[in-house]
Each structure stands twice: as C-alpha cells, then as structure tokens.
LUMSE-497543 format. One record per residue: x, z, y of N, C-alpha, C in turn; residue in three letters. Coordinates in steps of 0.05 Angstrom, whole numbers, padded with zeros to 5 digits, always signed. Each point is the difference from the previous one (the first is absolute). Layout:
BEGIN
XZYXZYXZYALA;...
END
This chain:
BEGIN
+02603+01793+01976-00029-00001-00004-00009+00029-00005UNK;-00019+00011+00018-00016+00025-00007-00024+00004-00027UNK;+00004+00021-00008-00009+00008-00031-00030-00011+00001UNK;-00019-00003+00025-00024-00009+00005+00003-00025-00002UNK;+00014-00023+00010+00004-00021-00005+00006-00014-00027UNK;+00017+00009-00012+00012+00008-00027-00028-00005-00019UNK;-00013+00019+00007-00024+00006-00021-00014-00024-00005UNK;-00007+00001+00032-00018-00030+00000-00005-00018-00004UNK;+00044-00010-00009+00003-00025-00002+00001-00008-00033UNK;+00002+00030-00012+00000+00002-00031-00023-00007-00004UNK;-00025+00011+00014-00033-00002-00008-00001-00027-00003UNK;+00008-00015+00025-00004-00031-00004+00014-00018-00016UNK;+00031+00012-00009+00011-00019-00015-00012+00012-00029UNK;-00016+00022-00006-00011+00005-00029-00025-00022-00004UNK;-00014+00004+00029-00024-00023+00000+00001-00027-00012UNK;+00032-00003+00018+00009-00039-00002+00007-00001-00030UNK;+00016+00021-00014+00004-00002-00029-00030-00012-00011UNK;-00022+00018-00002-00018-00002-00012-00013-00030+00002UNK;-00001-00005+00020-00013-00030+00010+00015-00019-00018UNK;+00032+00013+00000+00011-00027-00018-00004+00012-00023UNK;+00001+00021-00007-00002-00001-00035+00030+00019-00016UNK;+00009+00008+00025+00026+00003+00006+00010+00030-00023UNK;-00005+00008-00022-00008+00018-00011+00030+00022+00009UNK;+00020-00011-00006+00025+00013+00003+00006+00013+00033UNK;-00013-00019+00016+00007+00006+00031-00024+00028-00001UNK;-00024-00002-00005-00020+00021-00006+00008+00023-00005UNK;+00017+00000-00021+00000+00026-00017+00024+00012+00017UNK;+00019-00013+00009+00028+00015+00024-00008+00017+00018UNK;-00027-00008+00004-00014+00018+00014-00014+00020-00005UNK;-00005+00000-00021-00014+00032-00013+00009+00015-00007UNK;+00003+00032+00007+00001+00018-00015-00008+00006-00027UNK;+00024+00007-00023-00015-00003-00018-00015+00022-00011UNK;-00003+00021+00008-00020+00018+00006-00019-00005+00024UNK;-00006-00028+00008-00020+00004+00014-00028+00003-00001UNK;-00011+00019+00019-00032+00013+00000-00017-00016+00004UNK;-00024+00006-00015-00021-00037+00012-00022+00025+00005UNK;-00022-00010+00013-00018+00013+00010-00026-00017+00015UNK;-00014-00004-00012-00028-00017+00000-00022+00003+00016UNK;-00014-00014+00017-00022+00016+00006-00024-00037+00005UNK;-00016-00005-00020-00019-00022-00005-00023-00003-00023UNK;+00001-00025-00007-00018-00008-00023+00027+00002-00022UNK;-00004+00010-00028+00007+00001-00003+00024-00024-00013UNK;-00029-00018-00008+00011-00027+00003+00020-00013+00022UNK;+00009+00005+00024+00011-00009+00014+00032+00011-00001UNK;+00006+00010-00019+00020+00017+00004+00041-00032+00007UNK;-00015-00007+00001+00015-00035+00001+00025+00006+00005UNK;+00015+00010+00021+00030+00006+00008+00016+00017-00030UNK;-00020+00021-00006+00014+00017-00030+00010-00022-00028UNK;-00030-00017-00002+00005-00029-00015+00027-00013+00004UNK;-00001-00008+00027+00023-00011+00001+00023+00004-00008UNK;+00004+00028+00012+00031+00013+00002+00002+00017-00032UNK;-00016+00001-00013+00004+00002-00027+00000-00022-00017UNK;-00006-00024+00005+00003-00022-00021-00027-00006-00013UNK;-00024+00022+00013-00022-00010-00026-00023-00027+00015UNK;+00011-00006+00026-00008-00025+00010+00025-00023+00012UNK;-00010-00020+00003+00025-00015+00014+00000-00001+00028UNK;+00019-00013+00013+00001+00005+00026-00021-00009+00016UNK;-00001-00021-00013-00020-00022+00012-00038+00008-00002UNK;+00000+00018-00014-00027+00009-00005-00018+00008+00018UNK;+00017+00015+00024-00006+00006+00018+00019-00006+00018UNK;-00003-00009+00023+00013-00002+00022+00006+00021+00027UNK;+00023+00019+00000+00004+00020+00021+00006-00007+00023UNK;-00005-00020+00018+00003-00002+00030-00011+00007+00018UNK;+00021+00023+00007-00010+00017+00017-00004-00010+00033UNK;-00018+00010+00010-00006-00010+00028+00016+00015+00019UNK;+00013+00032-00007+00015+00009+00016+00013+00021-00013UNK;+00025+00004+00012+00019+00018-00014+00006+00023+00024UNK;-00002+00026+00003+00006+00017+00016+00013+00022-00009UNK;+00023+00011+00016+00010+00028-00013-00011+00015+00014UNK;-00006+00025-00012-00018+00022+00022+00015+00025-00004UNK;+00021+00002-00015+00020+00017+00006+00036-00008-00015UNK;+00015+00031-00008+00022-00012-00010-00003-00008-00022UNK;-00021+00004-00021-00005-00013-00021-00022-00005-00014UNK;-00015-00006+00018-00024-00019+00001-00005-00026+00010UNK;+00001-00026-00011-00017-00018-00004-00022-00004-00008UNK;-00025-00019+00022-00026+00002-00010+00003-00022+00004UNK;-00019-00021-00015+00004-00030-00009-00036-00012-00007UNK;-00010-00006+00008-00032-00020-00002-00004-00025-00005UNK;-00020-00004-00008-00010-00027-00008-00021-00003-00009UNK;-00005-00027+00002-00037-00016-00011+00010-00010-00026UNK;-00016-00013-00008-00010-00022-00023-00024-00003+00008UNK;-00008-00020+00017-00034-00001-00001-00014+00028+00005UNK;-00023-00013+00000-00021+00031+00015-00003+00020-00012UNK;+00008-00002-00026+00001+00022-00017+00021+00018-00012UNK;+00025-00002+00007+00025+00009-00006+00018-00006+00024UNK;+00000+00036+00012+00011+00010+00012+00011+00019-00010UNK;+00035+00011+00009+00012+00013-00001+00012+00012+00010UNK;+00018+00022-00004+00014+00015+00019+00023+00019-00022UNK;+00033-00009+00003+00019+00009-00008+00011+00021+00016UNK;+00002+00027-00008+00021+00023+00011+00030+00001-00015UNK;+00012-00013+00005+00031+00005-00012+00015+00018+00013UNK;+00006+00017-00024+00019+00023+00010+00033-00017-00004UNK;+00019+00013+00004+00032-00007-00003+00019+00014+00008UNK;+00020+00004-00019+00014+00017+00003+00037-00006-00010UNK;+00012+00003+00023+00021-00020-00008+00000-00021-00007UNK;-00016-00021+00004-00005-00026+00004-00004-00007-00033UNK;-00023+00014-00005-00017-00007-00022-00026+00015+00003UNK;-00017-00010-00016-00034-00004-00001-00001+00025-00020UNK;-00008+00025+00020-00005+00017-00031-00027+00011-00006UNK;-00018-00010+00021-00024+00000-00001-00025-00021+00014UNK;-00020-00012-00013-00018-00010+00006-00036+00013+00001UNK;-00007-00011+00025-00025+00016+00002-00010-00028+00002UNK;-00032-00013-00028-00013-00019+00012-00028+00006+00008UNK;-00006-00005+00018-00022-00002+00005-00011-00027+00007UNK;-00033+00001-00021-00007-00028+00001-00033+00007+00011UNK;-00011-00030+00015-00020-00001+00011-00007+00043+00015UNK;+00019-00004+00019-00011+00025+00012+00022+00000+00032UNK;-00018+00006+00012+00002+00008+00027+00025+00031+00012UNK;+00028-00013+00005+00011+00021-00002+00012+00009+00030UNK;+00000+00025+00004+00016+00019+00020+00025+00012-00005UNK;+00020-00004+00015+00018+00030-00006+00005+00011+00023UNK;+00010+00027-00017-00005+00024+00036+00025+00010-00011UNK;+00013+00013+00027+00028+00020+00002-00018+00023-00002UNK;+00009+00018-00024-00008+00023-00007+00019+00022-00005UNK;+00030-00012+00013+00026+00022-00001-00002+00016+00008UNK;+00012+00032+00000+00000+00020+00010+00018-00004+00029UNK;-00010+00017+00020+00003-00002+00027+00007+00029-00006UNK;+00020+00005+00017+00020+00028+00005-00013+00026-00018UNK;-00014+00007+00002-00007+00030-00015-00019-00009-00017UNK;-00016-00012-00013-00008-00013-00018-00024-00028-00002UNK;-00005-00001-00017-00026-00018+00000-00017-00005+00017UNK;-00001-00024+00019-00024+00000+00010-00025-00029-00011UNK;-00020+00010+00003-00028-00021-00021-00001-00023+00025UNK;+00002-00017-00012-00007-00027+00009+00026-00019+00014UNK;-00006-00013+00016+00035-00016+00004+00013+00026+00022UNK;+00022-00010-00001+00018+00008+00017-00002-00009+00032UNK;+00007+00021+00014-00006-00016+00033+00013-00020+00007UNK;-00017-00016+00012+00013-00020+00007+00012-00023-00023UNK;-00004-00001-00026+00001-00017-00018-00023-00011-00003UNK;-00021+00017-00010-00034-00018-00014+00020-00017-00027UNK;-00029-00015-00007+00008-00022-00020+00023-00002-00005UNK;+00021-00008-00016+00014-00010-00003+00004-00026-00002UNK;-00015-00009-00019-00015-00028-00016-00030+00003-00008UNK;-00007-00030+00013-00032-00007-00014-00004-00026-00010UNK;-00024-00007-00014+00002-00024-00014-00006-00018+00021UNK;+00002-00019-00002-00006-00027+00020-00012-00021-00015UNK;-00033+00010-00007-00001-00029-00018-00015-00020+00005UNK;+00022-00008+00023-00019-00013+00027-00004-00034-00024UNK;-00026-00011+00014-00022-00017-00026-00009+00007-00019UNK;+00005+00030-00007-00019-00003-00022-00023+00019-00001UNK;-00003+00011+00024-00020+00018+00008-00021-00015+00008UNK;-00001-00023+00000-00027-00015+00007-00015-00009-00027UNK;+00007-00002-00024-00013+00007-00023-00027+00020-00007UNK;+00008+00016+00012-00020+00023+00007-00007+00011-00021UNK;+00038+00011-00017-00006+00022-00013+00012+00022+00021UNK;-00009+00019-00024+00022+00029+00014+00014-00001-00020UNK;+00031+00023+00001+00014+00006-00014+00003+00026+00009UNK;+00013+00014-00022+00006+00032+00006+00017+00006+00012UNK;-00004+00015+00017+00028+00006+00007+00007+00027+00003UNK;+00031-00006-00010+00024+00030-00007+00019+00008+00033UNK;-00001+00020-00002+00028+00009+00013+00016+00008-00012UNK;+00026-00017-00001+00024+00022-00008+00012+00013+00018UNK;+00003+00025-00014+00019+00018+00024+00035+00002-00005UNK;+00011-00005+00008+00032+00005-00008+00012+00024+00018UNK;
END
C-alpha cells in the first residue's frame, strides 16, 4: 500500500472511530504533539471538542461526504450537517499519524500547488497543476447564502 493510500485510509478509519465513540481507536491516531488550526465561528470549533473530550461524540456528527489525498501527506475530508454546517478537514500525516489538523467551518475552500519550480518560487499554481482541491457543496448552494472563501496554498 502507497503512503497516499495509507493516509487516507487512517482519515477514514479516525472518522469511523468517532461515529462509534471509539475513543482509544481515535487517539492511535494522533500525534501527541499534534497542531490544530481553526478557521470559523468561533462557536463551531466541534472536531477540537471532540478530540479533546470537552464534547461527546455524538454531539456532533463528522460524516464526511468525501475524502481526498492531494499529496504525500495531505488529506482533505468535507461534509454537511444541514444547510448550515459545512466543513472542510486538512489532515497533515506523518509516518502514519495525524500531526496536524486544519478546520475550516462554513467557508468555501481552494488549494493551490505553490512549490518551488527549479530556480525558485513561482506566484500562483504550478503549470499544468491549477487547483489541487475545491469544495463541492453540491445542494447547498441553492440556499442562497454565500460563504467565504480561502485558498490554501501548500
């Protein structure tokens, strides 16, 4: 199994932990130096809740609508709850643990290849890459809000 695969399948079996309640299968998966990094209401911070103990599993529900790796150690991971809670997980991993989380909640996200190309930096994607990942939050754009939206660059 390749280290992209690998990742992916950790993302989902951390997910399936959580659905069950699964606290011990959860935490095998974390670094225990791992980085958290927020970007919402602040109230929504719901995944941190979890994975610290100061909500239960069940409080919120993480099922994600799609799981994608977009490089060797990147997983990006989405989901609804109703028209008003949307999300978007960036899991980093490293040697087949979770040593960083990026959440972003109710916002519209991009990521772009922003690596250095032979002699240095160049602004915007790389040729022939574009996007890497975008959100897909196909039904719930007929609500007829907006949400913000970020690019990350990696």
């Amino acid at each position: 199994m390749d280290e992209n695969t690998q990742n992916k399948a950790i993302v989902e079996d951390l997910y399936y932990a959580l659905a069950k309640g699964d606290g011990e299968n959860v935490s095998k998966h974390l670094a225990s130096d791992m980085e958290w990094w927020f970007h919402g209401p602040p109230q929504c911070q719901h995944m941190r809740k979890v994975l610290t103990g100061e909500s239960a599993y069940f409080e919120f529900r993480f099922e994600p609508q799609s799981i994608t790796t977009i490089d060797e150690e990147r997983v990006i991971s989405e989901g609804w709850e109703g028209a008003h809670s949307y999300w978007v997980h960036v899991w980093t991993l490293k040697g087949g643990q979770i040593t960083q989380i990026r959440e972003y909640f109710n916002t519209w996200l991009i990521v772009r290849d922003l690596r250095p190309r032979n002699h240095g930096w160049k602004i915007g994607p790389m040729k022939g890459k574009g996007n890497l990942w975008q959100s897909q939050m196909s039904g719930l754009t007929s609500s007829g809000r907006s949400m913000p939206g970020l690019v990350l660059a990696i």
